[in-house]
C-alpha positions as CSV (number, residue, x, y, z in Angstrom):
1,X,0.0,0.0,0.0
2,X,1.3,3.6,-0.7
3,X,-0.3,5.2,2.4
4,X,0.2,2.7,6.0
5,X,-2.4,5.1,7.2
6,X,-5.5,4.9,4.5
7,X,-8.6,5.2,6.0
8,X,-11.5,3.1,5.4
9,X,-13.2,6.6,5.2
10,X,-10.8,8.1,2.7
11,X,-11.1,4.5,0.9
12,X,-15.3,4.5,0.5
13,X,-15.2,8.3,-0.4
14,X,-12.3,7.3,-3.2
15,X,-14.4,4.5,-4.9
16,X,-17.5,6.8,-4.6
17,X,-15.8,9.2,-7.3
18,X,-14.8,6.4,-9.1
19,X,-17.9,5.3,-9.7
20,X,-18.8,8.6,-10.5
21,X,-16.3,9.2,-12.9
22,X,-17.2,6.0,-14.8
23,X,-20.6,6.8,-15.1
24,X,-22.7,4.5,-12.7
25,X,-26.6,5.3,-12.2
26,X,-27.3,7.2,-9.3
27,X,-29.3,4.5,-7.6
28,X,-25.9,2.0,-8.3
29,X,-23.8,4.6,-6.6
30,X,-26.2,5.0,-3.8
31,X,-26.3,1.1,-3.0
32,X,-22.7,0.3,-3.2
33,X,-22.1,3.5,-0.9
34,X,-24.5,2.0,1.8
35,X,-23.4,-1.1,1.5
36,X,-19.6,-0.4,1.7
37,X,-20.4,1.7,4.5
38,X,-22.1,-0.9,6.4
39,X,-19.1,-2.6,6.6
40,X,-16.9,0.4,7.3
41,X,-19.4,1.3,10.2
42,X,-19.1,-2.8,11.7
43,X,-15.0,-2.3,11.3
44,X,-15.2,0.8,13.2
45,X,-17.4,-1.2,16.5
46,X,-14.2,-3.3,16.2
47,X,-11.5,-0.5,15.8
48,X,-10.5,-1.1,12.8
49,X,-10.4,2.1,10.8
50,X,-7.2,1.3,8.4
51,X,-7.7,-0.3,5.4
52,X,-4.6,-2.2,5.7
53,X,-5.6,-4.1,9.5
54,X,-8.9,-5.2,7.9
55,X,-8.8,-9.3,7.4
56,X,-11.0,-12.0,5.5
57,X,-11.8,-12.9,9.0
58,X,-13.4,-9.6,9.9
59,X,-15.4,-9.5,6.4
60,X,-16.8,-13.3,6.7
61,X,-17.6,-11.9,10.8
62,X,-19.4,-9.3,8.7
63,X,-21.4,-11.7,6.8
64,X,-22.7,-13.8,9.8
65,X,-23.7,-10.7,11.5
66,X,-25.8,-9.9,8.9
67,X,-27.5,-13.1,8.7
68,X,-28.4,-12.8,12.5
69,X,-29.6,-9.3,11.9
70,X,-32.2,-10.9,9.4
71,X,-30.4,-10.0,6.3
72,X,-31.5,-12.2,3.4
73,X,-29.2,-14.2,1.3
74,X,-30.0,-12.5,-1.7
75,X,-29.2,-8.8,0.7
76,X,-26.1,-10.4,2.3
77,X,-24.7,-11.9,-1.7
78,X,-25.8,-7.9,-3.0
79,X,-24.0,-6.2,0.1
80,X,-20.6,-8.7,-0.9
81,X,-21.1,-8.0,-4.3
82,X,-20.3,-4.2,-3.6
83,X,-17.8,-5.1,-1.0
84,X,-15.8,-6.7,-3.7
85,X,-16.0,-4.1,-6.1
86,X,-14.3,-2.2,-3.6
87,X,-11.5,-4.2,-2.4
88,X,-11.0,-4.8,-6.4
89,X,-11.0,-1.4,-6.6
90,X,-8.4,-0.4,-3.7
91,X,-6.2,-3.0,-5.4
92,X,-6.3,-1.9,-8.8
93,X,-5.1,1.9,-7.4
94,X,-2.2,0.6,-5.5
95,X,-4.0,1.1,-2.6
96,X,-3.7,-1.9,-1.6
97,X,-1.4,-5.0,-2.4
98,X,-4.1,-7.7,-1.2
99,X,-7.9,-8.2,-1.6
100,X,-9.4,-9.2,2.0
101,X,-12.5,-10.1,0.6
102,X,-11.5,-12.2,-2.6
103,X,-12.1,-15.6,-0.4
104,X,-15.4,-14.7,1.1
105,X,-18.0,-17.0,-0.8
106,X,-21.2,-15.8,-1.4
107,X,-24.4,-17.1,0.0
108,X,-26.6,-19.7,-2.2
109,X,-30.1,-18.5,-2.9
110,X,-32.5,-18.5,-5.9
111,X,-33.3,-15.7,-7.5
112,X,-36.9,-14.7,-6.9
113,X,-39.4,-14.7,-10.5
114,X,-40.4,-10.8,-11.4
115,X,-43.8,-10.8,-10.3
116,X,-46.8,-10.6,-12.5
117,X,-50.4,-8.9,-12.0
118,X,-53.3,-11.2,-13.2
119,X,-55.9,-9.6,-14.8
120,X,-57.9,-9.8,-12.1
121,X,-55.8,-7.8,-10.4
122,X,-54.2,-4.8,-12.5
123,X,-58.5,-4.8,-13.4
124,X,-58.7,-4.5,-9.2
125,X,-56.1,-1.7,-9.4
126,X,-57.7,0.0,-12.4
127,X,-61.3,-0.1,-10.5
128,X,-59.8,1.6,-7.3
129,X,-58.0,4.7,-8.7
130,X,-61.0,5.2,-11.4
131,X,-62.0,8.1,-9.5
132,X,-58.1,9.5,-9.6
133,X,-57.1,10.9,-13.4
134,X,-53.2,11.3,-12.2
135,X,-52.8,7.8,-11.0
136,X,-54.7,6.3,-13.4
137,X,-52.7,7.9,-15.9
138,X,-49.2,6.7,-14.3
139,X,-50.8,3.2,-13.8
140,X,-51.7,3.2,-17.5
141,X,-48.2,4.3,-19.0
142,X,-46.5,1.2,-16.6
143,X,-48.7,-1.0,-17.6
144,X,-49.4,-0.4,-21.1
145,X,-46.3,0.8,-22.0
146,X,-43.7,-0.6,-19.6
147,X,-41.9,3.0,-18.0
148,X,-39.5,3.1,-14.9
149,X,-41.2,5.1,-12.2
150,X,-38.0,7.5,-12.5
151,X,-39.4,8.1,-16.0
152,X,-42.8,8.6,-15.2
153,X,-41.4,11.1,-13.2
154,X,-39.0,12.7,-15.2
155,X,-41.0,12.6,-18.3
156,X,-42.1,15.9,-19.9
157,X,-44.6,17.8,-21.4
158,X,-42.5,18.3,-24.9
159,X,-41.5,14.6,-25.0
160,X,-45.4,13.2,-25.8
161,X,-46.0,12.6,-29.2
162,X,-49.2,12.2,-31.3
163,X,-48.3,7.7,-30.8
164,X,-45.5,7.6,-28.5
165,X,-43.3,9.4,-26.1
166,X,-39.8,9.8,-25.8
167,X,-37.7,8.5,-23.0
168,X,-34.8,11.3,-22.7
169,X,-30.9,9.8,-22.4
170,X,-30.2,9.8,-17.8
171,X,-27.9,8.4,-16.2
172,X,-26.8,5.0,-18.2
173,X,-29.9,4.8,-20.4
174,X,-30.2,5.8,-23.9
175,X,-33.0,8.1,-25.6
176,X,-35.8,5.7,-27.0
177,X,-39.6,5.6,-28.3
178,X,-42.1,4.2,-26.4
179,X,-45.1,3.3,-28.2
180,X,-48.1,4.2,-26.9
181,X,-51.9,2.0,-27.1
182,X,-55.1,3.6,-27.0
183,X,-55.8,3.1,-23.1
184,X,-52.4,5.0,-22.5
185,X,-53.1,7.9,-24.8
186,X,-56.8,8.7,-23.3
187,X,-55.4,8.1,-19.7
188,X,-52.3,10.8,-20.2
189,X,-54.6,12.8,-22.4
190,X,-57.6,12.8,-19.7
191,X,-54.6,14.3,-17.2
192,X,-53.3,16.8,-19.2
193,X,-56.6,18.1,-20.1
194,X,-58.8,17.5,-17.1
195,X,-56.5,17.1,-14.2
196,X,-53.0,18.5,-14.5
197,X,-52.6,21.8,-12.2
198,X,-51.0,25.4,-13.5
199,X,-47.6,25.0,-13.1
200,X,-44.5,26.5,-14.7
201,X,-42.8,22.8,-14.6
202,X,-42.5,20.9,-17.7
203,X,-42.9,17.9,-15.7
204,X,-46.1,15.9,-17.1
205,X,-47.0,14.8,-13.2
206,X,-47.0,17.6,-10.9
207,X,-48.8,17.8,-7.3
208,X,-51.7,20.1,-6.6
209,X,-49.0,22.9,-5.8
210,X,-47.5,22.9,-9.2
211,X,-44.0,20.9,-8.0
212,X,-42.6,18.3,-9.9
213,X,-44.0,14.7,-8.6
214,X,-41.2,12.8,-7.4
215,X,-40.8,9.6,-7.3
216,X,-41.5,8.7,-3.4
217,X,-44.8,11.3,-3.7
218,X,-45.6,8.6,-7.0
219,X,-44.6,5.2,-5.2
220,X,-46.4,6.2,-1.9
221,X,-49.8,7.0,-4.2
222,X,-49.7,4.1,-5.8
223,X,-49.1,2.0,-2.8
224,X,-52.6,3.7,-1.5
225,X,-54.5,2.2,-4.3
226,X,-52.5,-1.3,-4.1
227,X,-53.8,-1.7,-0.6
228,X,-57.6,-0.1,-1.8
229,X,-57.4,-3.2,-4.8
230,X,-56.2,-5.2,-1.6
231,X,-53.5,-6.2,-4.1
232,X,-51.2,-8.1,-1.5
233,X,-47.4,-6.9,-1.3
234,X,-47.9,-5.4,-4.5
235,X,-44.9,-3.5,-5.6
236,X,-44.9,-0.2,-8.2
237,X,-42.2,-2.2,-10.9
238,X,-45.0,-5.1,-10.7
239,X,-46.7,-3.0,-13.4
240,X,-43.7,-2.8,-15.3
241,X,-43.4,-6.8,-15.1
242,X,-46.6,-7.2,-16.2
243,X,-46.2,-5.5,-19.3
244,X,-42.9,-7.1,-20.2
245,X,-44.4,-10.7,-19.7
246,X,-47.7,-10.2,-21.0
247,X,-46.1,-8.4,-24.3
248,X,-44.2,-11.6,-24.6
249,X,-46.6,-14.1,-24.5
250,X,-48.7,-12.3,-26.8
251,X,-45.7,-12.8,-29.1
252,X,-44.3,-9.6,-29.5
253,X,-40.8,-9.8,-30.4
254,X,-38.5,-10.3,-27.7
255,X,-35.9,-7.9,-29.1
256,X,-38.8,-5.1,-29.6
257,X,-39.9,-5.5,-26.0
258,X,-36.5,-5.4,-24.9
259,X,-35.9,-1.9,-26.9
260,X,-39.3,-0.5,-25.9
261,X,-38.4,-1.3,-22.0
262,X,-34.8,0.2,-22.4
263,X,-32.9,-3.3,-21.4
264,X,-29.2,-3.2,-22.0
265,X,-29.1,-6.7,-22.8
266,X,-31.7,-9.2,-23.8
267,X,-31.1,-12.0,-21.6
268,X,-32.5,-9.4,-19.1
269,X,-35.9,-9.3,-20.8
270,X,-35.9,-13.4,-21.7
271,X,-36.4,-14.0,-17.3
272,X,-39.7,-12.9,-18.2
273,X,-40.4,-15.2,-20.5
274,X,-43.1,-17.9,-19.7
275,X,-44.1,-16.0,-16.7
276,X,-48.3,-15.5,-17.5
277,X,-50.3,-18.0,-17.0
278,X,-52.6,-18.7,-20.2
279,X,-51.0,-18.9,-23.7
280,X,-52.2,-15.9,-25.7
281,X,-52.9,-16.8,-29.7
282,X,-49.7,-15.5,-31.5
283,X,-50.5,-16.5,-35.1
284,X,-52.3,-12.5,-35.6
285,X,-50.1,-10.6,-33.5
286,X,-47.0,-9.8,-35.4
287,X,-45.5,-7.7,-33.2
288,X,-48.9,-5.4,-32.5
289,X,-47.8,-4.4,-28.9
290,X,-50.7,-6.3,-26.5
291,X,-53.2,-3.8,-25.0
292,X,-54.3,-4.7,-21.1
C-alpha cells in the first residue's frame, strides 16, 4: 500500500468518485455506498479504521452478522457483491497489495421470478384509482407501456408525441420511443386536459401545488391504491413486469420488448419469458404491442 495510514473513510469516499467518474446510475452509486459503508461502520465497532488491518476474517464476521440481523441471502450476496467491487478497486489503485474479501464465498439463494399482475388484479387496481385521473394515468403508462417510475417522473410535457413518447438519455440509459396504445393515450390525455394543475414545470406529473411529482410522492400513491385493490405486497415495478411478460406471451418480439423497455441486454428481458399464466394466440399478433 502507498499510504500505511489509509482510512477506510478516505477508501469508501475514493471509490464513490470512481464510480462517479465511470458513469454508474445514481441508484448504483447510492447502493454500493451504503453497502460499503455498512461494513466500514461494523470495522469501526471493532476499531478497525485502516484499510490495511482489515482481514477476510473480519469481512466473513461481517457476513454472519448480517445473517443474524435478518439480512437475506440475496441482501447479504448484494452487500458482498459491492464489497468486492471495492476491495478490487483499492487493489487496482495501489491502494492496496491484497484483496481481503477475494475468499469470502457468497451465500446460495434463488433468484426470486419478477412478479406478474393477473388480470384480475391490474382490473382490481384499475377499478380503485377510477376516480383519480393522475394515478390512473401513471398506472396506464407502466402498464401499457412498460416505463420506470424514475421516467414517469421525469417525463415531460415536450416529450409526448401524437403515438408515443420519448424517454430522454439519464444516467446510463439511452434516448428511446415508447409506443403508446389507445388506453395509454386517453389516460395521459384525460390528465393533461382535465387534471393537470398550473404549473410553470414541464414535468407531465406535478402535485396540486405545481412541484414536480417525485418519485416517493408517486410510489407512496400508488401503494394507496394497491392496498384499496387489496393487491397483497404489490410492488410499483409489478406494473412494469406485467407489461414485459404479458407483451411476450402475446408474441411480440423479444428484441422489440426489450428496446421498448430500455434493457441493456436481452437476456434481461428473456427472465420474463413464460411468466403468464394462459397462452395468448400468437398466429395474428405480429408484433402489435398487447393492450391490457
Amino acid at each position: 500500500m502507498t499510504d500505511n495510514t489509509y482510512s477506510t473513510a478516505k477508501g469508501l469516499l475514493k471509490f464513490v468518485e470512481h464510480l462517479t467518474a465511470e458513469g454508474k446510475s445514481t441508484n448504483t452509486i447510492v447502493a454500493y455506498r451504503g453497502d460499503v459503508s455498512q461494513l466500514v461502520s461494523y470495522l469501526k465497532s471493532l476499531s478497525v479504521t485502516d484499510l490495511t488491518k482489515i482481514s477476510s476474517g473480519q469481512i466473513e464476521d461481517f457476513k454472519k452478522n448480517l445473517s443474524k440481523g435478518g439480512y437475506t441471502a440475496k441482501s447479504i450476496s448484494r452487500k458482498l457483491n459491492s464489497i468486492k467491487n471495492f476491495f478490487g478497486f483499492l487493489v487496482n489503485e495501489g491502494i492496496l497489495t491484497d484483496d481481503p474479501s477475494k475468499d469470502i464465498k457468497h451465500p446460495k439463494y434463488e433468484n426470486d421470478k419478477p412478479r406478474v399482475f393477473k388480470p384480475i388484479e391490474y382490473m382490481a387496481l384499475r377499478d380503485a384509482c377510477r376516480n383519480d385521473i393522475r394515478a390512473t394515468a401513471i398506472v396506464e403508462l407502466m402498464l401499457q407501456a412498460g416505463l420506470r417510475i424514475s421516467e414517469i417522473a421525469n417525463l415531460e410535457i415536450g416529450e409526448i408525441g401524437s403515438n408515443d413518447i420519448t424517454i430522454s438519455a439519464y444516467e446510463s440509459h439511452d434516448e428511446r420511443k415508447v409506443p403508446l396504445n389507445l388506453s395509454a393515450k386517453r389516460a395521459l390525455r384525460a390528465y393533461i386536459e382535465e387534471e393537470r394543475y398550473e404549473t410553470k414545470s414541464k414535468k407531465v406529473f406535478v402535485t396540486k401545488t405545481g412541484r414536480p411529482l417525485l418519485v416517493r410522492n408517486i410510489r407512496s400513491l400508488l401503494n394507496r391504491y394497491f392496498n384499496k385493490a387489496e393487491i397483497k405486497s404489490g410492488k410499483v415495478n409489478d406494473l412494469r413486469n406485467t407489461f414485459i411478460a404479458y407483451q411476450l406471451e402475446a408474441g411480440v418480439p423479444i428484441d422489440v420488448v426489450s428496446k421498448i423497455v430500455g434493457h441493456k441486454r436481452i437476456s434481461t428481458t428473456e427472465k420474463y419469458l413464460g411468466l403468464t399464466e394462459k397462452k395468448e394466440d400468437k398466429e395474428e399478433k405480429g408484433i402489435k404491442l398487447k393492450e391490457l
